[in-house]
C-alpha positions as CSV (number, residue, x, y, z in Angstrom):
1,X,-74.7,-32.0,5.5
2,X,-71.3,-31.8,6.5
3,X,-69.3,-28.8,5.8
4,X,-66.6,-29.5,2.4
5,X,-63.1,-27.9,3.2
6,X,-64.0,-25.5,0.4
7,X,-67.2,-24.3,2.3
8,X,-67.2,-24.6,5.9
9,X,-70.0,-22.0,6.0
10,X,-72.9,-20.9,3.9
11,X,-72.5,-18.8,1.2
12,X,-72.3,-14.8,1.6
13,X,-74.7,-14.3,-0.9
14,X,-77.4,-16.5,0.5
15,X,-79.5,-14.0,1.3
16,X,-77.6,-10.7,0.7
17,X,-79.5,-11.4,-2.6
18,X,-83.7,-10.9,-2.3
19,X,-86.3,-12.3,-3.7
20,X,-90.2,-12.7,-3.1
21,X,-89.4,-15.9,-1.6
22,X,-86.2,-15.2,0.5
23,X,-88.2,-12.5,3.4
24,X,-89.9,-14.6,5.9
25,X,-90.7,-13.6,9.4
26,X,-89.3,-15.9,11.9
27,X,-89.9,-16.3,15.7
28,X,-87.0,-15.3,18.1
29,X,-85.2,-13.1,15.4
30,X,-82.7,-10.7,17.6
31,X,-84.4,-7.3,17.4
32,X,-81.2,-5.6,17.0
33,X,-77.4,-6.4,16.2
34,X,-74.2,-4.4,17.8
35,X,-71.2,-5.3,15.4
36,X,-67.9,-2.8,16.2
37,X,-70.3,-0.5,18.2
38,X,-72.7,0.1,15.7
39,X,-76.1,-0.9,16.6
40,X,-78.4,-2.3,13.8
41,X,-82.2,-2.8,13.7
42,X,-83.5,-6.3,12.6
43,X,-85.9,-6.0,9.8
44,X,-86.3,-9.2,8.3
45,X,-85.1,-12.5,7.6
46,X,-84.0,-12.9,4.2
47,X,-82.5,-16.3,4.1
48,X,-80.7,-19.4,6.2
49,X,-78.4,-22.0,6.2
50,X,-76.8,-24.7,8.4
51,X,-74.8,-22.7,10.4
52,X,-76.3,-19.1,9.1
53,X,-79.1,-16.8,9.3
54,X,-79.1,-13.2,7.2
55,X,-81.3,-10.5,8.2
56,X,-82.4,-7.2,6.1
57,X,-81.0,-4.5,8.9
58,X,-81.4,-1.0,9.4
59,X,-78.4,1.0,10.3
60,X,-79.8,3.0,13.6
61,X,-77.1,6.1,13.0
62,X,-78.3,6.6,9.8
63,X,-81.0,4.5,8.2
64,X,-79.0,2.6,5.8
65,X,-80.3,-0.3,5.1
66,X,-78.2,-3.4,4.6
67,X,-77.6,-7.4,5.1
68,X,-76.3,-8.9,8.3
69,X,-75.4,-12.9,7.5
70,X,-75.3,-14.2,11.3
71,X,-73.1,-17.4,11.8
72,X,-73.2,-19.3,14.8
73,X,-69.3,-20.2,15.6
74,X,-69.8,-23.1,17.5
75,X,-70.1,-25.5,15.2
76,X,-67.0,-24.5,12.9
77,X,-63.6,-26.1,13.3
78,X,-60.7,-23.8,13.7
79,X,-60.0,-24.1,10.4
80,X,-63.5,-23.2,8.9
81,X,-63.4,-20.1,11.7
82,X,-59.8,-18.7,10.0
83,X,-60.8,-19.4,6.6
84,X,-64.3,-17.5,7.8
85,X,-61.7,-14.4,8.7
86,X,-60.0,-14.8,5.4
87,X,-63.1,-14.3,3.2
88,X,-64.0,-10.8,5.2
89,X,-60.7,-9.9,5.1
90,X,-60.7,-10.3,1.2
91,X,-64.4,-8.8,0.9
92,X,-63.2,-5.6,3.0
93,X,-60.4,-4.7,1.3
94,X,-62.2,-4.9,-2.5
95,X,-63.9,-1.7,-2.9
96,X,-65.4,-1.9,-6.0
97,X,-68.7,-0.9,-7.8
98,X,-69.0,-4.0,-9.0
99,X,-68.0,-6.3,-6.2
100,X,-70.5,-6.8,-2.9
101,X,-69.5,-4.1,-0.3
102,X,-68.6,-5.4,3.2
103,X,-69.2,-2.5,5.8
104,X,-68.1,-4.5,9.1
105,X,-67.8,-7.8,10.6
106,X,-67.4,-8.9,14.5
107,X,-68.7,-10.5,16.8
108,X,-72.7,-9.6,18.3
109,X,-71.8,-9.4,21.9
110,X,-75.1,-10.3,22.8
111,X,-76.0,-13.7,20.5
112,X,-71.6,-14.6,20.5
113,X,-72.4,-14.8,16.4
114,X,-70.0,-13.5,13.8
115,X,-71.7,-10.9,11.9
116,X,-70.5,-9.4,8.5
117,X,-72.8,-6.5,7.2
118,X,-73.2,-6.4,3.4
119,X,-74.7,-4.3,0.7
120,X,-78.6,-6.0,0.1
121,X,-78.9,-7.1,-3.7
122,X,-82.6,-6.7,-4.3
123,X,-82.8,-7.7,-7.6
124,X,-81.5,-11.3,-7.1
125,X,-79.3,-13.4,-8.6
126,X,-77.9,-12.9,-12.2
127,X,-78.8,-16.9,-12.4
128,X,-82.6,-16.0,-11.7
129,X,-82.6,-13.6,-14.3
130,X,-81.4,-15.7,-16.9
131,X,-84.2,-17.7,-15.8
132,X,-86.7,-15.5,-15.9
133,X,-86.2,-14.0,-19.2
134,X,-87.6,-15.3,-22.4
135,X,-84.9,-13.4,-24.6
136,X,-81.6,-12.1,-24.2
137,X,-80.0,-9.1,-25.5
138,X,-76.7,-9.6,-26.8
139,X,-75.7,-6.0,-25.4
140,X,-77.0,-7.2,-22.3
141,X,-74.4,-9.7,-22.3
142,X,-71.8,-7.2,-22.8
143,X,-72.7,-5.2,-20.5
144,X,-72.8,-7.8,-17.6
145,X,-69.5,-9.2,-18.6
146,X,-67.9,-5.8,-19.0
147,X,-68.9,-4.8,-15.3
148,X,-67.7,-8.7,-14.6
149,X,-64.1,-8.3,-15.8
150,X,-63.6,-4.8,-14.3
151,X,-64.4,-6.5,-11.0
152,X,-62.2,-9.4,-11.7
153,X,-59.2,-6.9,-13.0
154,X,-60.0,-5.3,-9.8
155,X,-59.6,-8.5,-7.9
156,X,-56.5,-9.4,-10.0
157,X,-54.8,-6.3,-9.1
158,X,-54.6,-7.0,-5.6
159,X,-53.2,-10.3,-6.2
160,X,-56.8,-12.2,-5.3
161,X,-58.3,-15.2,-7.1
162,X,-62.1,-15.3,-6.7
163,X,-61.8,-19.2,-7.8
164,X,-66.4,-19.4,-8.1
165,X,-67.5,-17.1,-10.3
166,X,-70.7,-18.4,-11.9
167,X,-74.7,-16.9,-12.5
168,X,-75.2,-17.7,-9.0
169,X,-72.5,-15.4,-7.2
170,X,-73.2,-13.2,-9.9
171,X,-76.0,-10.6,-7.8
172,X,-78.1,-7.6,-9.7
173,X,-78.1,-4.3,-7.5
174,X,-82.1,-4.0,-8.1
175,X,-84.6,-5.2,-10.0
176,X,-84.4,-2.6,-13.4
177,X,-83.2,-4.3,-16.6
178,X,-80.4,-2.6,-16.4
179,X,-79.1,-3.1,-12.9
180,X,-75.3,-3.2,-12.0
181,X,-74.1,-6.2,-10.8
182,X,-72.3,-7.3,-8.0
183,X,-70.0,-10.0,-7.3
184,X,-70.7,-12.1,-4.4
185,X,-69.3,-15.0,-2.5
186,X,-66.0,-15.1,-1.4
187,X,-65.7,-18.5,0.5
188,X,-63.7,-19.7,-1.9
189,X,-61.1,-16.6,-2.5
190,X,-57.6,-16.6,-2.2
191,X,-55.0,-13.5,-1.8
192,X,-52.0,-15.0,-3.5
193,X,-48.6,-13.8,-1.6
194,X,-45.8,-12.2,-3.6
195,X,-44.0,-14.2,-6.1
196,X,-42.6,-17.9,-5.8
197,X,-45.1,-20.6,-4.6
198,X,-47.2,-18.4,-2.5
199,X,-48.0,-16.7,-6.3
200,X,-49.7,-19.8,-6.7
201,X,-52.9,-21.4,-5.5
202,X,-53.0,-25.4,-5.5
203,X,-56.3,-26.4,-3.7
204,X,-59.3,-28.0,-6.1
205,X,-62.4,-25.6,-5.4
206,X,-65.0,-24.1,-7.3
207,X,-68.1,-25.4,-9.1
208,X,-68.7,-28.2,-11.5
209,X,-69.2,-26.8,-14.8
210,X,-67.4,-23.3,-14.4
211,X,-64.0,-24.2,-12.3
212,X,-61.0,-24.1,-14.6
213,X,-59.8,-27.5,-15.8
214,X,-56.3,-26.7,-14.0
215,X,-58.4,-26.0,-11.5
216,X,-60.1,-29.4,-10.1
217,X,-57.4,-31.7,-11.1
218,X,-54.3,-31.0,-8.0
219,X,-52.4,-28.9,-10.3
220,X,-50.8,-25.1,-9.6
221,X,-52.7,-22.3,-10.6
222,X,-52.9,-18.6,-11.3
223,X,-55.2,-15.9,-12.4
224,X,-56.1,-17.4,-15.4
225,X,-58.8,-20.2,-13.5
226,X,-61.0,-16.9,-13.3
227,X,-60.8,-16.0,-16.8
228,X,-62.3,-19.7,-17.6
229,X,-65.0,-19.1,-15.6
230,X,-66.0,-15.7,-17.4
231,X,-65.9,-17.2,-20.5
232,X,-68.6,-20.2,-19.4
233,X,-70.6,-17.0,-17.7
234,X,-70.5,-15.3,-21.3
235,X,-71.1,-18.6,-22.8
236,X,-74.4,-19.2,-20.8
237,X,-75.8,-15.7,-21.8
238,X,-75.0,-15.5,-25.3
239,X,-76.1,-19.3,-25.8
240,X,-78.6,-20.1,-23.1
241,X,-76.6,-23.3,-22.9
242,X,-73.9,-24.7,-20.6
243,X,-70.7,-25.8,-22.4
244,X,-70.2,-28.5,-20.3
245,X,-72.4,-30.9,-18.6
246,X,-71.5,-30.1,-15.0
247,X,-72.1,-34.3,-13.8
248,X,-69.5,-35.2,-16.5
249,X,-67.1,-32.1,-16.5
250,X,-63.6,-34.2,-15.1
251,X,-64.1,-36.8,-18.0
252,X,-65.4,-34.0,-20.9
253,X,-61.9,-31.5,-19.9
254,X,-59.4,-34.8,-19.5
255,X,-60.9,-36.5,-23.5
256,X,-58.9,-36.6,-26.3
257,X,-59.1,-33.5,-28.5
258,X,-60.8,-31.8,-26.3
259,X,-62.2,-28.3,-27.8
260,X,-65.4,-26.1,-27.2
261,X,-67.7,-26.6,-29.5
262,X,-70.4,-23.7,-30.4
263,X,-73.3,-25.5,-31.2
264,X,-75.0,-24.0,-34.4
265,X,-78.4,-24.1,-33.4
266,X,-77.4,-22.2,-29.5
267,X,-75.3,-19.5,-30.9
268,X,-77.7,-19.1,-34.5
269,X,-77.8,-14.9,-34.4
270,X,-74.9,-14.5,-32.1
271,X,-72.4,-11.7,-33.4
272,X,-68.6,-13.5,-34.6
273,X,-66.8,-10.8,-31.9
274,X,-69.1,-12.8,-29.2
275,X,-68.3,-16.3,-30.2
276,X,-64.3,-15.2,-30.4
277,X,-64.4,-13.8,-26.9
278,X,-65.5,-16.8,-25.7
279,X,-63.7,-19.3,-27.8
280,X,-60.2,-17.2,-26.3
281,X,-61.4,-17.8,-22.8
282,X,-62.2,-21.1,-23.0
283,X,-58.5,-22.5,-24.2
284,X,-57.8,-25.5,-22.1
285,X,-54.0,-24.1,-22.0
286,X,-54.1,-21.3,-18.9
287,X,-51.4,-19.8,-20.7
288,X,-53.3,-19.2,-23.9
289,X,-56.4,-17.4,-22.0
290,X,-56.7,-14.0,-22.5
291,X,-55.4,-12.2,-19.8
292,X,-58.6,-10.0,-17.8
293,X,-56.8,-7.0,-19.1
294,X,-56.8,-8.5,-22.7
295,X,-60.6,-9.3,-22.1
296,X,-61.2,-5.8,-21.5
297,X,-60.0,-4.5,-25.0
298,X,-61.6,-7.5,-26.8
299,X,-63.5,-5.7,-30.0
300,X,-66.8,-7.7,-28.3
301,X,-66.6,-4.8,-26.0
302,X,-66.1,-1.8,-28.1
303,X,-69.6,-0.3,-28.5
304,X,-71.8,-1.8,-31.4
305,X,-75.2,-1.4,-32.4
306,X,-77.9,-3.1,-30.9
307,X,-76.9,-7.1,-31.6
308,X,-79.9,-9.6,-31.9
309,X,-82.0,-11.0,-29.2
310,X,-80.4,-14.5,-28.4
311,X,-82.1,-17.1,-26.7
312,X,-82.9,-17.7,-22.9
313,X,-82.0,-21.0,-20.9
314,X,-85.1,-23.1,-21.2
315,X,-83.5,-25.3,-18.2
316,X,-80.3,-24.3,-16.6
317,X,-79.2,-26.9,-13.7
318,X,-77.3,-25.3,-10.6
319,X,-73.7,-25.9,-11.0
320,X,-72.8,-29.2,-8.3
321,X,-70.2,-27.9,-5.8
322,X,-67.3,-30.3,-5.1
């Protein structure tokens, strides 16, 4: 369909992530790619969309091998191509282990497509994994949301809003149990400018079921929409449950006496540090959200022994994108 003014392209991770089912060989792939002077190898195609095609590359100067998300320009307004240059100019300038790394983007002199080369996330999305799992490990949780809010304090410290962070965006660096993980996706980011109202963001983005409430209903916003979003990523792995359903979220966050509710048979075996962390990011009130740098020192985070194993999703629905 139609591009939204919140995605005018497909996402970056549509393929940067890999699965069994993502690699297909296509006919009339380019063999190679020149972005900045660098020449890069096709491999693969890993993945497309409407106006995108992402290939596993080889770097020819030294073997690296990588992601190249190919988007055809023609079809994007000028407003989708500047908003286009706005994500890789957020996604350069955050170098982080736990954030996706853009090496380069430009144009491929010899297709005219926009390329941006990313890191390759072969062990999927963290969404999958949920999926695939029968149990999860409490201390799995922690360690996924730990590496989660030192990307977002990184983000936070250079004043950008990541405004979609869900399972989904959410990509594993291989396929071991223990992989880092890796933030992806930043069509929806926002560097907010100094102080005054460029400190604040005002446009409704994000996904059904994780954006902030403040978020999706024309109001001005800060930081804080991200730190709602962690707290519904925690809440799906310590629960296996959604909070919200994501096809009635506008009507469930505007009720009366509203309030999460941790349902006894979900969160059964769940430690009481877990179910605080979450309860503090889930405050309707943006001002009564922990801050990420109050998330960080939360006593959920301070090494424990081994919690419980805590249920998997039996059915998780992908968020609906507004």
């Amino acid at each position: 369909g139609a591009p939204s003014p919140n995605r005018p392209f497909p996402p970056a991770h549509a393929a940067m992530a890999v699965n069994a089912m993502a690699a297909i060989d296509v006919p009339n792939t380019p063999k190679t790619l020149t972005v900045l002077g660098v020449e890069y190898q096709v491999v693969r195609q890993l993945g497309t969309g409407s106006y995108a095609q992402v290939f596993e590359v080889v770097r020819l100067h030294d073997g690296a091998r990588l992601a190249a998300k190919c988007i055809d320009q023609g079809p994007l307004s000028t407003w989708a191509r500047k908003q286009l240059v706005c994500e890789v100019e957020i996604q350069q300038s955050l170098q982080h282990p736990s954030i996706l790394r853009m090496h380069a983007a430009g144009e491929d002199a010899a297709t005219g497509k926009y390329v941006s080369i990313q890191d390759v996330a072969y062990g999927g999305e963290l969404f999958e994994r949920i999926m695939e799992q029968s149990s999860f490990v409490e201390d799995d949780a922690r360690r996924v949301i730990s590496q989660l809010l030192a990307a977002v304090n990184h983000m936070h410290s250079h004043g950008v809003l990541h405004r979609d962070l869900k399972p989904e965006n959410i990509l594993l660096e291989s396929s071991a149990a223990d992989a880092p993980i890796k933030v992806a996706d930043f069509g929806s980011a926002k560097r907010l400018a100094g102080t005054g109202p460029g400190a604040y963001a005002d446009t409704p983005c994000g996904s059904m079921g994780y954006a902030a409430p403040e978020q999706i209903s024309h109001q001005q916003y800060e930081r804080e929409v991200d730190m709602w979003s962690v707290g519904v990523v925690a809440y799906v792995l310590l629960s296996g449950a959604m909070p919200f359903d994501p096809a009635h979220y506008a009507d469930t966050l505007q009720g009366e006496g509203f309030k999460v509710m941790l349902v006894d048979e979900q969160w059964r075996g769940v430690s009481g540090p877990a179910k605080d962390f979450v309860l503090q990011l889930l405050q309707l009130e943006p001002q009564t959200r922990l801050k990420v740098e109050q998330a960080m020192q939360h006593p959920w985070l301070s090494p424990t022994p081994q919690c419980p194993l805590t249920p998997a999703p039996p059915q998780l629905g992908t968020p609906r994108r507004f």
